[in-house]
Structure formats: structure tokens, C-alpha cells
N, CA, C and O of each residue as an XYZ file, in Angstrom:
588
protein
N     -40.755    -83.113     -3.079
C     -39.434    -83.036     -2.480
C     -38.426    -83.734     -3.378
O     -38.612    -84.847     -3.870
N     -37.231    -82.909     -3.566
C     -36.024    -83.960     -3.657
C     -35.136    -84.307     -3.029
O     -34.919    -83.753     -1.952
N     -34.067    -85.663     -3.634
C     -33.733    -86.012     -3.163
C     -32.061    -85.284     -3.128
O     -31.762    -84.507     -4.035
N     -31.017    -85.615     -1.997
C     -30.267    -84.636     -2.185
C     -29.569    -85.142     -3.477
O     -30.037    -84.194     -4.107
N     -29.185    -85.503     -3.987
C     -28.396    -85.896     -5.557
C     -29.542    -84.635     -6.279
O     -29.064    -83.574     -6.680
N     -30.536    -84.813     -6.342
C     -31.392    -83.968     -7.529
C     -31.519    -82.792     -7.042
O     -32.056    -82.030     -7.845
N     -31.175    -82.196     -5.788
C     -31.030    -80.834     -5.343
C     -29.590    -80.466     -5.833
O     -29.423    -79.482     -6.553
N     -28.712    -81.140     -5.499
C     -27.148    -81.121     -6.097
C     -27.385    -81.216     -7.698
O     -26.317    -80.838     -8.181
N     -27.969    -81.430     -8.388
C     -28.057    -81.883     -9.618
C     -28.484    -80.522    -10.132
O     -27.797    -79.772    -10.826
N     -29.817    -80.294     -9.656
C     -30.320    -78.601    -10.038
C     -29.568    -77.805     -9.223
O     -30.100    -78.052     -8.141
N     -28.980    -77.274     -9.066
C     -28.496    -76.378     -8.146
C     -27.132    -76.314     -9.267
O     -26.713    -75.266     -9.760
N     -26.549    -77.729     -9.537
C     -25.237    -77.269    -10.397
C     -25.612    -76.275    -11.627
O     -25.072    -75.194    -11.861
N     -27.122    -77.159    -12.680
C     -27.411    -76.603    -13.635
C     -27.877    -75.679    -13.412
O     -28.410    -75.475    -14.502
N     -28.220    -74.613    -12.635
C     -28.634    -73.472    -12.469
C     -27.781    -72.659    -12.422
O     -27.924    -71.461    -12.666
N     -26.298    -73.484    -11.945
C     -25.377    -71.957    -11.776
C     -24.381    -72.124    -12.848
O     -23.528    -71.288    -13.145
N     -24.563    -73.303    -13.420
C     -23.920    -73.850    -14.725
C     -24.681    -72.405    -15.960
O     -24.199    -71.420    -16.518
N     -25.867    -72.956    -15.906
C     -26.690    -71.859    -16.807
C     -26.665    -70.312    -16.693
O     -26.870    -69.474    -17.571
N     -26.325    -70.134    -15.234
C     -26.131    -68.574    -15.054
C     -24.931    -68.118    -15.745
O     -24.854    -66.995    -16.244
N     -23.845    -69.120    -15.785
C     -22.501    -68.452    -16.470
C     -22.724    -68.121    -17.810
O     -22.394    -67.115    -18.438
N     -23.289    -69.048    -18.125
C     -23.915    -69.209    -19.648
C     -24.354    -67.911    -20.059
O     -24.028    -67.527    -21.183
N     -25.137    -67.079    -19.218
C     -26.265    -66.470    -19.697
C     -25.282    -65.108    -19.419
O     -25.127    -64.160    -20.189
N     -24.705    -65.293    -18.162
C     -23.931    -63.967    -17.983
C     -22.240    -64.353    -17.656
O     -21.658    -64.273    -16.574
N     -21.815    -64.696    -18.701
C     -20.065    -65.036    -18.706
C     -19.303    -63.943    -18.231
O     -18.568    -63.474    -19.100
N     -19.237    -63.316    -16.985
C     -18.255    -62.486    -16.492
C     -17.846    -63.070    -15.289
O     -17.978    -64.235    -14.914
N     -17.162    -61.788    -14.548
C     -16.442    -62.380    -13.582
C     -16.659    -61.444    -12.829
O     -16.626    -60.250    -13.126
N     -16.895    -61.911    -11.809
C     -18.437    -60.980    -10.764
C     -16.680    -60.555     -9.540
O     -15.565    -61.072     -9.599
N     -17.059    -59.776     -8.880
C     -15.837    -59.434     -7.741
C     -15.764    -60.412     -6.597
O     -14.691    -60.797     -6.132
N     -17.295    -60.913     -6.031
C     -17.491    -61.685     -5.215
C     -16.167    -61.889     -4.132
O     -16.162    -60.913     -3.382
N     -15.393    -62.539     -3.905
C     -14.486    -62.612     -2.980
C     -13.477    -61.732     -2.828
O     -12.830    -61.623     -1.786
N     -13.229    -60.827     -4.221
C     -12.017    -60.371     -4.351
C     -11.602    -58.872     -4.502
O     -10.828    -58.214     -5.196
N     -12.745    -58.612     -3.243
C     -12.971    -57.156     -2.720
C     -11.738    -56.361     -2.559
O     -11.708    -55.218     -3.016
N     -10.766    -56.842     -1.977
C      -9.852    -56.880     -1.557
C      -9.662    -56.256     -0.131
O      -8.740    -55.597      0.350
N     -10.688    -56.631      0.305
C     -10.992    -56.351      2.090
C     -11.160    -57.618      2.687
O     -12.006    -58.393      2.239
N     -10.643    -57.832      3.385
C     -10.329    -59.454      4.155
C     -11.998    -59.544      4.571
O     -12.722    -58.630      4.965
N     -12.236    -60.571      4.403
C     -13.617    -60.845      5.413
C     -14.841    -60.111      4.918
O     -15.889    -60.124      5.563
N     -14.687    -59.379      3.608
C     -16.160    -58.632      2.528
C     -15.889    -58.982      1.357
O     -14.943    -58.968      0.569
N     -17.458    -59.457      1.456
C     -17.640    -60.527      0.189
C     -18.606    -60.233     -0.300
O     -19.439    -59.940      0.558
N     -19.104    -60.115     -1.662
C     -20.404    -60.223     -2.058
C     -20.775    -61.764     -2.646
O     -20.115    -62.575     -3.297
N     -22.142    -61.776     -2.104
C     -22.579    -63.428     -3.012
C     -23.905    -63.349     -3.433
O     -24.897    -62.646     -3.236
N     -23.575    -64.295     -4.064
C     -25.208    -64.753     -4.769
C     -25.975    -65.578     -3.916
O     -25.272    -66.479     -3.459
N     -27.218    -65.620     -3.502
C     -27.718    -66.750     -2.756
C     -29.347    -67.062     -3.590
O     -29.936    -66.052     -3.974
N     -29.812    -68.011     -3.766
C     -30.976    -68.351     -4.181
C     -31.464    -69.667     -3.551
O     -30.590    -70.529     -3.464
N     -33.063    -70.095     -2.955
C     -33.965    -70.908     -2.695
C     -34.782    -71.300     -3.167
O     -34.807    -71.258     -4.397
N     -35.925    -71.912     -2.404
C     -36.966    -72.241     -2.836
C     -38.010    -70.839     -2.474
O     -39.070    -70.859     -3.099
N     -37.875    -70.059     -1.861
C     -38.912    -68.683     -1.498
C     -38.202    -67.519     -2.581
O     -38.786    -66.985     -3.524
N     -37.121    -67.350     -2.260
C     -36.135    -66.145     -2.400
C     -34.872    -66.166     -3.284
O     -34.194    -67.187     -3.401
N     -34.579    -65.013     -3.897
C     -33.102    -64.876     -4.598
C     -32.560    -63.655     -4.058
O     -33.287    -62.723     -3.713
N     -31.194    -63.632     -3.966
C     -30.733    -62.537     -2.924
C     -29.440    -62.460     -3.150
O     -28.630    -63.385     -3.108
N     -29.150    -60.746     -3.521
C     -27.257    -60.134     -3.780
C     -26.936    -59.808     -2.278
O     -27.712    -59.103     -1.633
N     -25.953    -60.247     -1.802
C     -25.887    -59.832     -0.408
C     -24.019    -58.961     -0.255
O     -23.013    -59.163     -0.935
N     -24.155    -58.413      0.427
C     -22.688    -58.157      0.659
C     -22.145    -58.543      2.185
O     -22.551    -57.617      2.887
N     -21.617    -59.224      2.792
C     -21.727    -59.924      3.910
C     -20.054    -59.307      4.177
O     -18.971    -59.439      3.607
N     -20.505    -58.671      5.224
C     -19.481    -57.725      5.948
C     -19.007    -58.447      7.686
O     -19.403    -57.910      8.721
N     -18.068    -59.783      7.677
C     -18.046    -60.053      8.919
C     -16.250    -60.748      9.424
O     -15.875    -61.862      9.789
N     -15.633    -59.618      9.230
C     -14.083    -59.363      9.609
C     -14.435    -59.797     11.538
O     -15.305    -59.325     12.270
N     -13.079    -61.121     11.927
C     -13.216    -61.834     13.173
C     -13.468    -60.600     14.483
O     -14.251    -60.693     15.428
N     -12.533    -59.472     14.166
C     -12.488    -58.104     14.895
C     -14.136    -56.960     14.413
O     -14.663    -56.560     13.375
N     -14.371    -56.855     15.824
C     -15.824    -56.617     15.897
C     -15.651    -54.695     15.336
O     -16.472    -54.033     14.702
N     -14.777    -54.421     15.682
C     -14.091    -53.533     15.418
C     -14.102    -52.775     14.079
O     -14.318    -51.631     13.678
N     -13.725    -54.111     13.533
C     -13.323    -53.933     11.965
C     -14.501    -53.842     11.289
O     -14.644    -53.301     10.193
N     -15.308    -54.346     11.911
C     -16.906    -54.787     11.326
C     -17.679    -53.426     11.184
O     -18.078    -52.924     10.133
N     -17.816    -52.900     12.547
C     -18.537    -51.660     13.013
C     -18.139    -50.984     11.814
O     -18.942    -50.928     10.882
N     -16.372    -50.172     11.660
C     -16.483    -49.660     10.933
C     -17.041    -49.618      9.245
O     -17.804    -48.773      8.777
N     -16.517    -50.600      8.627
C     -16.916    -50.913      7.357
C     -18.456    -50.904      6.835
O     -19.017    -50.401      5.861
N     -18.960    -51.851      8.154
C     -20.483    -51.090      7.751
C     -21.024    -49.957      8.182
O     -22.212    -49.712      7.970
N     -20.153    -49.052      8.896
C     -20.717    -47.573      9.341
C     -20.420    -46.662      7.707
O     -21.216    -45.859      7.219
N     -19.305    -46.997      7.206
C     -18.351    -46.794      6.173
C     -19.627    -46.668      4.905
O     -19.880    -45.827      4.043
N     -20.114    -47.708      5.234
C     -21.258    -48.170      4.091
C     -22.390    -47.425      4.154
O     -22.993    -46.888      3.225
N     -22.802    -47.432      6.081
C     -23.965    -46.677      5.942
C     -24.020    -45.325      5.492
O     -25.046    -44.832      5.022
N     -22.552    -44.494      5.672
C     -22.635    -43.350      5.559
C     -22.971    -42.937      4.274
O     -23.332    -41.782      4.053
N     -22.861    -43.975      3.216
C     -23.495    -43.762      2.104
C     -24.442    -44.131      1.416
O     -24.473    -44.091      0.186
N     -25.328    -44.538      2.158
C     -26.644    -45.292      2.051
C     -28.322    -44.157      0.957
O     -29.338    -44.394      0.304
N     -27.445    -42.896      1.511
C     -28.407    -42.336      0.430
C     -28.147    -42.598     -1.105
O     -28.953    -43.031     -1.929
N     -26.601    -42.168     -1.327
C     -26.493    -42.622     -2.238
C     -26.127    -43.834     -2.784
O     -25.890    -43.763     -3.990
N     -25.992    -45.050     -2.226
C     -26.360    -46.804     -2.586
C     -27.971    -46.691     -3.123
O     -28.194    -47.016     -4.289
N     -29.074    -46.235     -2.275
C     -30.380    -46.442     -2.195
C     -31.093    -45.436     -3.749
O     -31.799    -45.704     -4.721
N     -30.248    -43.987     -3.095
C     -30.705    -43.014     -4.883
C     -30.221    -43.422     -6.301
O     -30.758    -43.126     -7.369
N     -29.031    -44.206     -6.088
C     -28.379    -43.835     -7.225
C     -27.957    -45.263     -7.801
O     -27.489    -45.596     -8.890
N     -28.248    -45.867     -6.831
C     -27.723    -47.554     -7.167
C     -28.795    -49.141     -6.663
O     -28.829    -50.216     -7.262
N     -29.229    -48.912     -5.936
C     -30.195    -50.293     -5.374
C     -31.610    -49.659     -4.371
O     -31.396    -49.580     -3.161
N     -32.592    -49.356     -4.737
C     -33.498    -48.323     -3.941
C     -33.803    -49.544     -3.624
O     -34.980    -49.658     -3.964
N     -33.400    -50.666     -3.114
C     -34.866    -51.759     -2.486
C     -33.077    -52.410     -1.556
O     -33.325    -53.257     -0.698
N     -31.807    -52.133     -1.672
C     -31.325    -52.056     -0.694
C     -31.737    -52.043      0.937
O     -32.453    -51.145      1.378
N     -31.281    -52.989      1.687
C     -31.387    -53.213      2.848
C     -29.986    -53.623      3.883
O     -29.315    -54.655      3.896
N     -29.877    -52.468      4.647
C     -28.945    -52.087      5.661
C     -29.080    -52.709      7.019
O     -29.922    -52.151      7.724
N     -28.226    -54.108      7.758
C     -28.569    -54.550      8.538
C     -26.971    -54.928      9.336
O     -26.144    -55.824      9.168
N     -27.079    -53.539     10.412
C     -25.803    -54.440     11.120
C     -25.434    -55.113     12.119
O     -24.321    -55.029     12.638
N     -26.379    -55.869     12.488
C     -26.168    -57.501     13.199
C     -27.071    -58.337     12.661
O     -28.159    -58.447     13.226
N     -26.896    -58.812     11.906
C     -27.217    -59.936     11.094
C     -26.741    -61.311     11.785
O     -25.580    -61.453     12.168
N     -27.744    -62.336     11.919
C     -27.061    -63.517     13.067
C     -27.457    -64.381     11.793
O     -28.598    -64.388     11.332
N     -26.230    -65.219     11.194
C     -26.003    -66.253     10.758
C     -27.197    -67.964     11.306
O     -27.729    -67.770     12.399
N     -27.395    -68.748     10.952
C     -27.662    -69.728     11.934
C     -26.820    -70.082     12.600
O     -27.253    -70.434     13.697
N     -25.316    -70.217     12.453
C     -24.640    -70.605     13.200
C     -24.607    -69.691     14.565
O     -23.872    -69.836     15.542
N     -25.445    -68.882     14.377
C     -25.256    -67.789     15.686
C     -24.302    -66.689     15.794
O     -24.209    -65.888     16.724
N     -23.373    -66.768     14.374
C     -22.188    -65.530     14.260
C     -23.012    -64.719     13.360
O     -23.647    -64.802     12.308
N     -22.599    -63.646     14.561
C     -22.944    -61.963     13.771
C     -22.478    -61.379     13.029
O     -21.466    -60.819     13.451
N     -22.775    -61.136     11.737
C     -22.252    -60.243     11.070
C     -22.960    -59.294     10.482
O     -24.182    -59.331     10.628
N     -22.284    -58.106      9.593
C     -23.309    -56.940      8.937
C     -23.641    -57.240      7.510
O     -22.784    -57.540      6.678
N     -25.070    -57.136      7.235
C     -25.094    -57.683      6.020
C     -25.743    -56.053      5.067
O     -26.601    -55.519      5.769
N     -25.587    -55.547      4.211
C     -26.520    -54.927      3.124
C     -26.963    -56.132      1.917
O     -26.103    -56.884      1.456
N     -28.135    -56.186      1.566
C     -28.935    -57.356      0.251
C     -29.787    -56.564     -0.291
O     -29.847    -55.395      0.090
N     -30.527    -56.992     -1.181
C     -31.435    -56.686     -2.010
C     -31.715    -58.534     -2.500
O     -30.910    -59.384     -2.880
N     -33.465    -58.600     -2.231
C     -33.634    -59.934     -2.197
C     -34.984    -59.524     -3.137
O     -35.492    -58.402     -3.153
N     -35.425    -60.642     -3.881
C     -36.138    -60.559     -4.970
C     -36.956    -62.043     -4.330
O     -36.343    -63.108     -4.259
N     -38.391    -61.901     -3.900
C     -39.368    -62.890     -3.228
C     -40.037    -63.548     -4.330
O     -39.936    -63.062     -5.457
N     -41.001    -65.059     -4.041
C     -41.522    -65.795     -4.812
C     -40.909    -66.023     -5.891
O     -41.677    -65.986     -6.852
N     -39.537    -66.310     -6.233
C     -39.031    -67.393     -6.872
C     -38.527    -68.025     -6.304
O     -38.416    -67.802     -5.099
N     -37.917    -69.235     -6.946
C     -37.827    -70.628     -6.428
C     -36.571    -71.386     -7.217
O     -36.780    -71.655     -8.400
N     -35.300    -71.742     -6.656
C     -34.656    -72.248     -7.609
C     -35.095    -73.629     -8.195
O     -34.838    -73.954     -9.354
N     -35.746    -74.383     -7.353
C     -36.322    -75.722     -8.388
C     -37.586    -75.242     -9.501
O     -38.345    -75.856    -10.250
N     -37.442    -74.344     -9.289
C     -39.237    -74.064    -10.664
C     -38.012    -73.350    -11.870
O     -37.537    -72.229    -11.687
N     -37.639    -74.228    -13.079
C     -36.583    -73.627    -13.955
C     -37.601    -72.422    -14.715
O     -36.834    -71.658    -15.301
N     -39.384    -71.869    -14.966
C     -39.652    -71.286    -15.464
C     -39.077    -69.911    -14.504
O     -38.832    -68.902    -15.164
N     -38.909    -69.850    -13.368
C     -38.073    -68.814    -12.908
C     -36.544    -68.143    -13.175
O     -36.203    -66.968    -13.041
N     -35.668    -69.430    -13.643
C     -34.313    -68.985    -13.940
C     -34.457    -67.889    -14.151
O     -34.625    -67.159    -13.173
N     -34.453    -67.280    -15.535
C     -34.231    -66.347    -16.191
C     -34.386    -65.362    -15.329
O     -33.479    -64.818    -14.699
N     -35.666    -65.084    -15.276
C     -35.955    -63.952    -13.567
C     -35.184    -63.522    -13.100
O     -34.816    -62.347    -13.077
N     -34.493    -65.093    -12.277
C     -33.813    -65.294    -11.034
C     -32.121    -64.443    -12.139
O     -31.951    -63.279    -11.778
N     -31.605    -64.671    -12.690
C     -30.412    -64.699    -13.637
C     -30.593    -63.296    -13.796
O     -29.604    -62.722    -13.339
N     -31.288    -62.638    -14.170
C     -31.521    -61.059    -14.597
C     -31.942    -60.288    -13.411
O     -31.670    -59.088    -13.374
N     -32.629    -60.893    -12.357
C     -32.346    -59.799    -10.948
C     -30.924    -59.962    -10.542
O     -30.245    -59.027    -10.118
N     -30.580    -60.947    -10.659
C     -28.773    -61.377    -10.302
C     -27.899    -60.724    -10.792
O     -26.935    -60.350    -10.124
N     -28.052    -60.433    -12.125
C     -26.715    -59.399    -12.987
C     -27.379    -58.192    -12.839
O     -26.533    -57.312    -13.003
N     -28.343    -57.756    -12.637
C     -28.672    -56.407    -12.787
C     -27.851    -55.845    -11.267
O     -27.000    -54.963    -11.146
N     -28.542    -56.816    -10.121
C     -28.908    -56.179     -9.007
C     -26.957    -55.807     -8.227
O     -26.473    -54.873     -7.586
N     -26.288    -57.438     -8.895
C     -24.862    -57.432     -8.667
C     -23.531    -56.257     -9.471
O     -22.378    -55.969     -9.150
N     -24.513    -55.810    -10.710
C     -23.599    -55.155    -11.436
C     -23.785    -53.575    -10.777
O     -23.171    -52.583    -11.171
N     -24.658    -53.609     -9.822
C     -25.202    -52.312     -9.457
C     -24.309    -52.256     -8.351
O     -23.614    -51.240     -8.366
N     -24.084    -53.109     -7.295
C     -24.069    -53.151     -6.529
C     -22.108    -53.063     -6.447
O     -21.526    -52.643     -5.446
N     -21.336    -53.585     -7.794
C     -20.483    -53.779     -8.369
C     -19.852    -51.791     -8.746
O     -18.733    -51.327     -8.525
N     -20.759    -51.264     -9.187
C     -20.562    -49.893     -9.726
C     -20.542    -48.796     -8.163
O     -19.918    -47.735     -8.173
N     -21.165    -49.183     -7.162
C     -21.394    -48.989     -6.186
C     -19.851    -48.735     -5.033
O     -19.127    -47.888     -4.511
N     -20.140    -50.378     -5.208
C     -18.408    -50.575     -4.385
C     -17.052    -50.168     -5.044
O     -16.064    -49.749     -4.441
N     -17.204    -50.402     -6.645
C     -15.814    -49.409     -7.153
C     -15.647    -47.747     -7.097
O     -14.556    -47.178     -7.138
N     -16.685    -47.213     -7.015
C     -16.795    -46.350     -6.862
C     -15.894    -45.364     -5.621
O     -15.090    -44.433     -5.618
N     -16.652    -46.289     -4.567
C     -16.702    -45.867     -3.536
C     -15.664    -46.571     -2.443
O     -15.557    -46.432     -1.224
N     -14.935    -47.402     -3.424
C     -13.539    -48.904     -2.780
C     -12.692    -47.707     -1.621
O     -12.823    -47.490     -0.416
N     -11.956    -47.221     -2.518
C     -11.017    -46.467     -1.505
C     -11.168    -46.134     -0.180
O     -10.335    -46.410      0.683
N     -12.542    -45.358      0.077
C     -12.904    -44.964      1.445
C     -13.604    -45.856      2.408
O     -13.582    -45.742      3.633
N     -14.308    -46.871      1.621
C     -14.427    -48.332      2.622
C     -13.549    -48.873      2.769
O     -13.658    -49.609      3.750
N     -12.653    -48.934      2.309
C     -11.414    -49.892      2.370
C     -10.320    -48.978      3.642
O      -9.746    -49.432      4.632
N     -10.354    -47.911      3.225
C      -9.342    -47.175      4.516
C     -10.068    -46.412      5.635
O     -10.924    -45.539      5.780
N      -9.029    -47.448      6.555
C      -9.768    -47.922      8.055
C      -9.166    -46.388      9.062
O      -9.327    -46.165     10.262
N      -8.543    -45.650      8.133
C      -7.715    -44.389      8.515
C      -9.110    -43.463      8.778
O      -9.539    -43.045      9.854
N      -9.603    -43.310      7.568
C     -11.280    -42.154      7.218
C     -11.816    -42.778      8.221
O     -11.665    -43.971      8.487
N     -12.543    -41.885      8.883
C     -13.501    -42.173      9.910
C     -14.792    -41.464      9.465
O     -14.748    -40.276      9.148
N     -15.755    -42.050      9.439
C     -16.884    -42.145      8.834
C     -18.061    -40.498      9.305
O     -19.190    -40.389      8.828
């Protein structure tokens, strides 16, 4: 076990090293859809691209990930086949939201012989996922198209 300073400690150099390895500038917040985000998440089990779809209006939610599902053949054929479509996703905090991920099992962010792994399912799985959503921005984004 560590202690939290040396979890804070690895955790910086890991994402310190990811820039390193892949110096771009990922979309992550700046979807330009209030409340859809894509992120990076990594543990001690798991590493995981998530797109976390959870606008306060339940409303807003439904659609965007219906928006999404409707194109799920082609996310799954043509862009992320290990994609996973989930729309109530419960937070721990107990808030629901819709999530699509693609999660990559048995790595570990404290084992550094994993980085690299972990760093190259990350840009692959995000740049996919990146080609995906530009693609396809306009018609998720307008709440007019009905799915």
C-alpha cells in the first residue's frame, strides 16, 4: 500500500509522462456540448476512455445518448469494436448518468512496467473515439434531429 503523498506522487508522474509520450491536446472537456466530456480514467485493476454523457436535464441526457446509440454500429464497425453503451450509469455518488467506454483490464497504474500499455491503449482508443465524435459532432450536438 501507499501512502496518499506517494499515490499523489505516482499518479502526477504518470500523467506527467503521458504528455510526454503523447503531446497533444485531447478534446476532453471541450466538446462543445455542456455536460459531455470525454476522460481518461486509470487504477489499480483497469484503464478506461469514457465519454460521460450527464447534462442536469434528464431530457437532455436521453437524447444525446439515444443520438449516440443510433450510431453504435458504426462507433463499434468502424471505430471502437470493444465499445460499451450504457445509459444509466450510477456514479458512487448515486447520480445517473450515460456513459459509452472502452476499458482495457489487468493493468495497474502503480506497476510503471504497465505505463506504456496503459499510454498506447489511451491515444489509440481516445484518438478513435476523437475521429468518431468529429465526425459525427453536428447531429449529436443538434437537439432539433431526432434520432
Amino acid at each position: 500500500m501507499y501512502s496518499k503523498e506517494e499515490s499523489l506522487k505516482i499518479k502526477k508522474e504518470f500523467w506527467v509522462q503521458f504528455a510526454e509520450v503523447y503531446p497533444r491536446k485531447w478534446i476532453l472537456y471541450d466538446t462543445k456540448i455542456k455536460d459531455v466530456t470525454f476522460k481518461f480514467y486509470v487504477d489499480n485493476k483497469k484503464a478506461q476512455v469514457l465519454l460521460d454523457i450527464e447534462p442536469k436535464e434528464e431530457e437532455k441526457r436521453k437524447i444525446y445518448f439515444e443520438k449516440i446509440e443510433s450510431l453504435k454500429t458504426i462507433l463499434i464497425e468502424e471505430y471502437l469494436p470493444e465499445a460499451i453503451l450504457e445509459r444509466n450509469h450510477y456514479l458512487e455518488s448515486g447520480k445517473v448518468i450515460s456513459r459509452i467506454w472502452v476499458e482495457k483490464l489487468n493493468v495497474s497504474l502503480n506497476n510503471k512496467t504497465n505505463w506504456e500499455e496503459i499510454f498506447d491503449f489511451f491515444n489509440e482508443t481516445m484518438s478513435q473515439f476523437e475521429y468518431f465524435f468529429y465526425e459525427y459532432e453536428d447531429y449529436i450536438k443538434d437537439l432539433e434531429i431526432n434520432t
